[in-house]
N, C-alpha and C positions, 0 to 999 in steps of 0.2 A: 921502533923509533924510541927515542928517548922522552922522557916525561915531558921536559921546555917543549920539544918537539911536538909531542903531541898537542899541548897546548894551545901552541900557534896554530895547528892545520885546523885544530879546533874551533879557533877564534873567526878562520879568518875570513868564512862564508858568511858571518854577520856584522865584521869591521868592516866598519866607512872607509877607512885604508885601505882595503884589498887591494883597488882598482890605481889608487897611488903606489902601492907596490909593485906594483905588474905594469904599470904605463910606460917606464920606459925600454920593458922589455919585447911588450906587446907591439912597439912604433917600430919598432926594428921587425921582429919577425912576421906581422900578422902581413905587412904587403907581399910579402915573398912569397905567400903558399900562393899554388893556382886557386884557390879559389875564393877568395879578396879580390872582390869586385872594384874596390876601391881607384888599381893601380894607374898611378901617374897625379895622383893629388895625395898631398900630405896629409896624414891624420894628426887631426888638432888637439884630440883628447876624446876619452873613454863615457859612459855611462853604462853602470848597471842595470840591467832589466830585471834577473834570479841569480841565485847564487844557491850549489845546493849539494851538501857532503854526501856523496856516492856511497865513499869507502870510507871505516871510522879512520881518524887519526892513530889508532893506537895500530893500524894495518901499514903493510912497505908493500906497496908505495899507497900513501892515502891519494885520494881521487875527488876531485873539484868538476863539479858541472856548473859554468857559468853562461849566460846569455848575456852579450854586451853588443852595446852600439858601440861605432866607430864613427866619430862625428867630423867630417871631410868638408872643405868646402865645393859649391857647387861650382861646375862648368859653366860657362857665358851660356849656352844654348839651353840647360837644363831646368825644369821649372822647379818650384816647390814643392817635393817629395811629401807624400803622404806623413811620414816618421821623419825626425829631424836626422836620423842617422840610416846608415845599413845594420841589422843584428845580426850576429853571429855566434853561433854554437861553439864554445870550447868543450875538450875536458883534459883539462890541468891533471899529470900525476905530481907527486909532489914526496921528494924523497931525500935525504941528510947528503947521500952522494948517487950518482949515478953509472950502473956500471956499463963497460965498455960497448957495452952490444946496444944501447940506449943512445949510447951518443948522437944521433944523426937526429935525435930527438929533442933535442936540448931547446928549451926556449931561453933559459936564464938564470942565474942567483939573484934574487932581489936584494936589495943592501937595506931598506928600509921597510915596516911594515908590521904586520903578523907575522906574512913570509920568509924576514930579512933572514939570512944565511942557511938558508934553502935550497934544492934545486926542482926547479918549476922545469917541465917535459910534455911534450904529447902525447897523451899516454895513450892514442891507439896504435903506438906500436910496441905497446907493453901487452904481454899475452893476459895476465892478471885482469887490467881494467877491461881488457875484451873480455873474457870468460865474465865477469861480474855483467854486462850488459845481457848477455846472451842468458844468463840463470835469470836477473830480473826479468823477463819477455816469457823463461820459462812459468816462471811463477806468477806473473801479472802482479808484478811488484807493486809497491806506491812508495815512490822515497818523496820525503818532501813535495816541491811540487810537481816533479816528475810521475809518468804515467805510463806504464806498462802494460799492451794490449797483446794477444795472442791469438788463433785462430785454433779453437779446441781440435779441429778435424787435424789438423796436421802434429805430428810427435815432433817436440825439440827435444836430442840427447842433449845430456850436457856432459859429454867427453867430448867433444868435437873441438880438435885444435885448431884457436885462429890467430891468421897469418894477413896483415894489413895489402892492400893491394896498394904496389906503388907506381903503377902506372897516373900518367896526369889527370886529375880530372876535377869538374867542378864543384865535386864534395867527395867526402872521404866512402872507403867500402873496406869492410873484413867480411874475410870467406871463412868459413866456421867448418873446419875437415870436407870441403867438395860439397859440403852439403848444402849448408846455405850462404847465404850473402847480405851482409847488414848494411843500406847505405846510410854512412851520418851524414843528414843533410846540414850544410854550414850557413848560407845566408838564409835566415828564418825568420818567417810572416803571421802574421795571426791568420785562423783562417783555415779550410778543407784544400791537403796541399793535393794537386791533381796527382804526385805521386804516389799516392797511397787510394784515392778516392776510384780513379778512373781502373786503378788491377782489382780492387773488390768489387767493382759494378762488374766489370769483366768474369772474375772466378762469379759470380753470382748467374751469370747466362754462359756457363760451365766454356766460355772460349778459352782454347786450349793453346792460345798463340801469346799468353801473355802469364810470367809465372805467378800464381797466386801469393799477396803477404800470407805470410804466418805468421809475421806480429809486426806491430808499430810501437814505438817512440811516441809521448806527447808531454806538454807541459800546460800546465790550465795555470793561467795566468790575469788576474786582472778581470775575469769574466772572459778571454780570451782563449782558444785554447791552438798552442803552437805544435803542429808536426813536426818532431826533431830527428824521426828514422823509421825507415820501415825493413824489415825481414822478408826475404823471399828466397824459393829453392834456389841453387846453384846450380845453373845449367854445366853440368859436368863437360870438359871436351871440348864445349862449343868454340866455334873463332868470332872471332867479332870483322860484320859486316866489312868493315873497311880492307882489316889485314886482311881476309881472304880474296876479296876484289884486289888486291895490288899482289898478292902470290898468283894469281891466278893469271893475270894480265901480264905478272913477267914472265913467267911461262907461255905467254900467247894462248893462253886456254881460252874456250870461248864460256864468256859467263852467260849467255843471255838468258838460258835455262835456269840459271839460280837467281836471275835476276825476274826471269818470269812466274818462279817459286815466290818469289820475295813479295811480287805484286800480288799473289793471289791469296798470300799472308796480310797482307795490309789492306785488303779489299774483305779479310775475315775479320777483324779487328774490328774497322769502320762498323761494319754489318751490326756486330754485337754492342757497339756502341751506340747505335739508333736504338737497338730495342731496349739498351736499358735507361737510356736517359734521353731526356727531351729534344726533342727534332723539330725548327722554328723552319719557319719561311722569311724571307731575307728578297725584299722588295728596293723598289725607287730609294725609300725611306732611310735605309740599313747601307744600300749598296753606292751608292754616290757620296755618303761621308766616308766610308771603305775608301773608295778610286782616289777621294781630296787628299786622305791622310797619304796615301803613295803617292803623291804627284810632291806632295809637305816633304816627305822623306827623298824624295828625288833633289827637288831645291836645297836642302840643307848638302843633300850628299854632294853635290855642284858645289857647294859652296867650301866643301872641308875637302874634295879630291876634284882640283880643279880640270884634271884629265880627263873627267867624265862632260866635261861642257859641250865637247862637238858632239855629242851623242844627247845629249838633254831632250831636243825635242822625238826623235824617235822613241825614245826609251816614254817619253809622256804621252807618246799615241797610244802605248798598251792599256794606260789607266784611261784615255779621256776614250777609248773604244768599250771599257767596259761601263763609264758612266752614259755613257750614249746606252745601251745595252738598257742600262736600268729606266732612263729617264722613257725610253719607249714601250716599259711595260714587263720587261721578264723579269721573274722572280728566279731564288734558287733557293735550296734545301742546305741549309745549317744544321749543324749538329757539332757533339764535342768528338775532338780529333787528337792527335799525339799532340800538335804543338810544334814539333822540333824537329823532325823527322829527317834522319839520313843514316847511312850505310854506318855509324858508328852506334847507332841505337837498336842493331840490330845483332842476331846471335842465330848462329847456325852450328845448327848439333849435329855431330857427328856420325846419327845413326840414321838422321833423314836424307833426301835425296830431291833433286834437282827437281823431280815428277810428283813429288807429294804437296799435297793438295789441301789435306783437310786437317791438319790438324795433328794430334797425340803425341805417338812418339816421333821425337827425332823434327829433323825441317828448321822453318827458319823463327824465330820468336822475338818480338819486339817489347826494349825494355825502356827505362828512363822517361814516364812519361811526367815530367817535372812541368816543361813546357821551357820558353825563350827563356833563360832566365833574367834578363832585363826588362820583360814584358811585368806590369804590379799584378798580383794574384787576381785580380777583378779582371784584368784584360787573357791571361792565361785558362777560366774559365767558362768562358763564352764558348754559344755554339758558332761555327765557323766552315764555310765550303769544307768538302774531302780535299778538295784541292788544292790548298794549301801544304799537305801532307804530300801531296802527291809530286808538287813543285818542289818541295825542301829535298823531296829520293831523287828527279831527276838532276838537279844542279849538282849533289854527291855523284853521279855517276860520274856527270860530267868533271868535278875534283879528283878521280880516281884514273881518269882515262889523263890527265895532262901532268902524269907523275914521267910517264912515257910517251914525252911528244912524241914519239916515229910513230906511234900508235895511230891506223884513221880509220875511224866504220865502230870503233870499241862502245864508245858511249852512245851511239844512235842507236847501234841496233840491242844495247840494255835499254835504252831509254821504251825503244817501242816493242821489247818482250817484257818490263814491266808492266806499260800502260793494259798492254793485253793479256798480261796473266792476272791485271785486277780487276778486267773485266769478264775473265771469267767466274770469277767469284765474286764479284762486286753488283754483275750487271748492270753495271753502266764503264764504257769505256771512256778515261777521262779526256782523250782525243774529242769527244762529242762536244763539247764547251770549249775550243780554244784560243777564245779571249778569256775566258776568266784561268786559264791556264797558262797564257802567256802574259796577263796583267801578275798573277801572286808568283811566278819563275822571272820575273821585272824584278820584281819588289826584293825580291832572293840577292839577285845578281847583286843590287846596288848595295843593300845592306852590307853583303859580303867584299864590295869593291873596299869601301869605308873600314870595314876590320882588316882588311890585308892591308891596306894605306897606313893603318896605326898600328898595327902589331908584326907582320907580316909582309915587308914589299915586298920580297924574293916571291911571295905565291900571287902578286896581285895580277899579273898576267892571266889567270887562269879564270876567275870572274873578269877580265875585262874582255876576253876572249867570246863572254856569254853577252856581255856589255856591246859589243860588235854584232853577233847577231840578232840579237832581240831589237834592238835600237831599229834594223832594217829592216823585220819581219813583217810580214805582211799576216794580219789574221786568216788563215786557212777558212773554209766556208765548211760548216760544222756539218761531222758525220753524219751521216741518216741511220 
C-alpha cells in the first residue's frame, strides 16, 4: 500500500469518523447478509463498541475487527431490549483496489473519512485474513482487545488452506484444509456463549458426540468479556442431518435406523450434560410460568396469523394440561440441553452406521449449540426439560417428511425409532411424559407457523399440518 494509504488504514480504528465512513455503506449491505437479525426495519444509524487493527496498514489487504450496534427501531409487540441495539462482528479488509476473485466481497468505497477512496470488503473470503485468524488461535495471540484462546492437547498446522463456507447460515464458518472449522459468530453478547461453554463441559466428560474446540475467539471489553469464535475438528465427509434425510427419503429409503442412531446420539449428549453441569428440579413454581408464557406466545401467534384462530383453543389445551400437571404436584428434571435442535444441527460421518451406538469413530455428532438465537443469553442458559430437544428433532422429521407429500408412514415411524433409540441410551423414553412433550412440540409448531407466515408462505402448510393435529390431540395416558 502506499504511504497516504497506510495512513489512513492507520488512523482509522481510532477516528471518530470510521463509523461516518462506513455508515452509508454498512445501511446497504449489513441487512442482506443472512445473518442480520435486523430484517424488515430500517437501520437508523451505527455505534461503536471496539475497533481493532488485525493486520498492520503497511500489509494488502490491511484487516479491521470492528464490533458495532445497529440501532433499528422497535416492533409494536417488542419490549425494551437489554442493549439499545443488536452488536455485530465485522472484519473489514481494506485494500487501494480489489481484484477480481474478491469481488462478490465488495462492501464499498467510502468517499469520505479515514477510509475515503478505499475499498472496504469482507474479508473472510480473502485467504490472507483467514490464515491471520487461524496463526492468532495458533499462537494464543493478544491483539488489542481481542483474545486468542487454544486447547494445548490439540496441534493447529498452520498450512492448512481456508476456503469460506458459503452455504446460508446464521454466522459465518471457514474450514481450514478438512481439518478444522472456525465459526465467526456475528450477532455478539457479553457473556459465556453456550457455544463454546456446553462443547468444553462436554470434551471435559470425554463425550465423543460433540467435536471438541481447539480454540476460541474473545474480546474483554468494558469488564465484559464477548465470544467472537470458536475452532473445532472438521468432521471430514460427514452430510448434514437434513440433506441426508431428503436423499434418502427420495430414494424411498427407510431412515428410521439412522434416525434411531440419532436418538441414541442425543440421549448421549443429554447424559453427559447432566453430569457436567447442574441438574434442577422444576416444580408448580418454575412450571406454570413455563405453560403461561406458551399459552402468551399462542395469543400473540393468533393474533399475527390469524389462520391459526380455529385451532386456538386446542392448541391451548396442550399448555393448560401441562399446568394442571404442575398445579397437582409433579415436578420434572431440568438441565442444560442443545437449545435448538433439529436435523440441520446434525452431522453423520461417513465411517459410522445406522447400529452404532456409543460413540468414537464415525456415527452421528451434534453441533451448533449456540441455542434460539432470538432467545437473550440469560434465557439460552437455563437448565430446561430434555424435551424440548427432543420436540425441536421431531417437528424436523416431520419438515423433512412434507418436502414429499406422497410420502405417508415416513415421519412417524422416524419419529418413534428416535423416541426409542433415546431411550436406549438415555433410559428414559420421551413417550413416558406426553404432555410435556406435546405441550413443548405446541409450542414448536406455532412459533414455526409465525416464521413461515413471515418469511416463508410456500412452507407454512407444513407446520400448519402439525397445527391440525396437536390442536386435536388427545394426551395419550403415560408409559409405564
Amino acid at each position: 500500500m502506499s504511504e497516504a494509504v497506510t495512513r489512513s488504514v492507520h488512523s482509522a480504528s481510532t477516528s471518530p469518523g470510521l463509523l461516518a465512513s462506513l455508515d452509508p455503506l454498512l445501511r446497504e449491505w449489513l441487512p442482506r447478509q443472512r445473518w442480520f437479525a435486523g430484517k424488515g426495519r430500517p437501520v437508523t444509524g451505527f455505534s461503536l463498541v471496539s475497533a481493532t487493527e488485525v493486520l498492520p496498514p503497511s500489509s494488502t489487504p490491511a484487516l479491521l475487527h470492528l464490533l458495532v450496534r445497529a440501532h433499528q427501531p422497535l416492533v409494536p409487540t417488542q419490549s425494551a431490549p437489554t442493549h439499545p441495539a443488536d452488536c455485530y462482528q465485522l472484519l473489514l479488509g481494506v485494500r487501494e483496489a480489489l481484484p477480481p476473485r474478491l469481488a462478490p466481497a465488495l462492501i464499498g468505497r467510502p468517499t469520505a473519512g479515514p477510509l475515503a477512496g478505499l475499498t472496504v470488503y469482507e474479508a473472510l473470503h480473502d485467504p490472507r485474513p483467514a490464515d491471520v485468524l487461524l496463526e492468532a488461535l495458533r499462537e494464543r495471540a493478544r491483539i488489542g482487545e481481542l483474545r486468542f484462546e487454544r486447547d494445548a492437547r490439540q496441534e493447529i498446522r498452520g498450512d492448512l488452506m481456508p476456503r469460506l463456507v458459503t452455504a446460508e447460515q446464521s454466522n459465518s464458518s471457514i474450514v481450514y484444509g478438512d481439518t478444522f472449522i472456525l465459526k465467526v459468530l456475528r450477532r455478539i453478547v457479553p457473556g459465556i456463549n453456550p457455544d463454546l461453554e456446553l462443547p468444553l463441559a462436554l470434551a471435559r466428560e470425554g463425550c465423543p458426540r460433540v467435536p471438541a474446540p481447539a480454540g476460541w475467539m474473545v474480546a474483554d471489553l468494558a469488564g465484559d468479556t464477548y465470544v467472537l469464535g470458536v475452532l473445532q475438528p472438521f468432521v471430514r465427509g460427514a452430510s448434514d442431518g437434513w440433506d441426508l434425510a431428503l436423499r434418502e427419503l427420495a430414494k424411498g429409503e427407510d431412515f428410521s435406523g439412522e434416525a434411531r442412531a440419532l436418538g441414541r446420539a442425543t440421549a448421549e449428549v443429554h447424559t453427559a450434560l447432566a453430569r457436567a453441569l447442574p441438574v434442577v428440579t422444576m416444580g408448580r413454581a418454575q412450571m406454570e410460568p413455563l405453560a403461561a408464557a406458551m399459552t402468551e406466545r399462542l395469543k400473540a401467534a393468533v393474533q399475527a396469523v390469524p389462520t391459526l384462530r380455529p385451532y386456538a383453543s386446542g392448541l391451548r389445551s396442550a399448555f393448560d394440561a401441562l399446568a394442571e400437571l404442575a398445579s397437582e404436584g409433579r415436578t420434572w428434571t431440568a438441565q442444560r440441553i442443545h437449545g435448538d435442535l433439529h436435523l440441520g444441527q446434525c452431522l453423520r460421518s461417513p465411517s459410522g452406521n445406522a447400529s452404532h451406538a456409543s460413540g468414537g469413530e464415525g456415527g452421528w455428532s451434534l453441533i451448533d449449540f449456540e441455542g434460539e438465537p432470538s432467545k437473550s443469553l440469560t434465557e439460552r442458559r437455563l437448565p430446561q426439560p430434555t424435551a424440548r430437544d427432543v420436540a425441536g428433532m421431531l417437528r424436523s422429521f416431520d419438515y423433512a417428511a412434507h418436502t414429499l407429500p406422497r410420502v405417508t408412514g415416513w415421519a412417524d415411524a422416524c419419529r418413534a425409532a428416535y423416541c426409542s433409540g433415546y431411550a436406549e441410551a438415555g433410559g428414559l423414553d420421551p413417550r413416558t411424559d406426553p404432555v410435556l412433550l406435546r405441550a413443548y412440540e405446541t409450542d414448536k409448531a406455532i412459533y414455526e407457523v409465525v416464521y413461515e407466515a413471515r418469511h416463508r408462505p410456500d412452507w407454512l402448510p407444513v407446520p400448519m399440518a402439525a397445527v391440525h393435529r396437536l390442536a386435536r390431540q388427545e394426551p395419550e395416558p403415560e408409559l409405564s
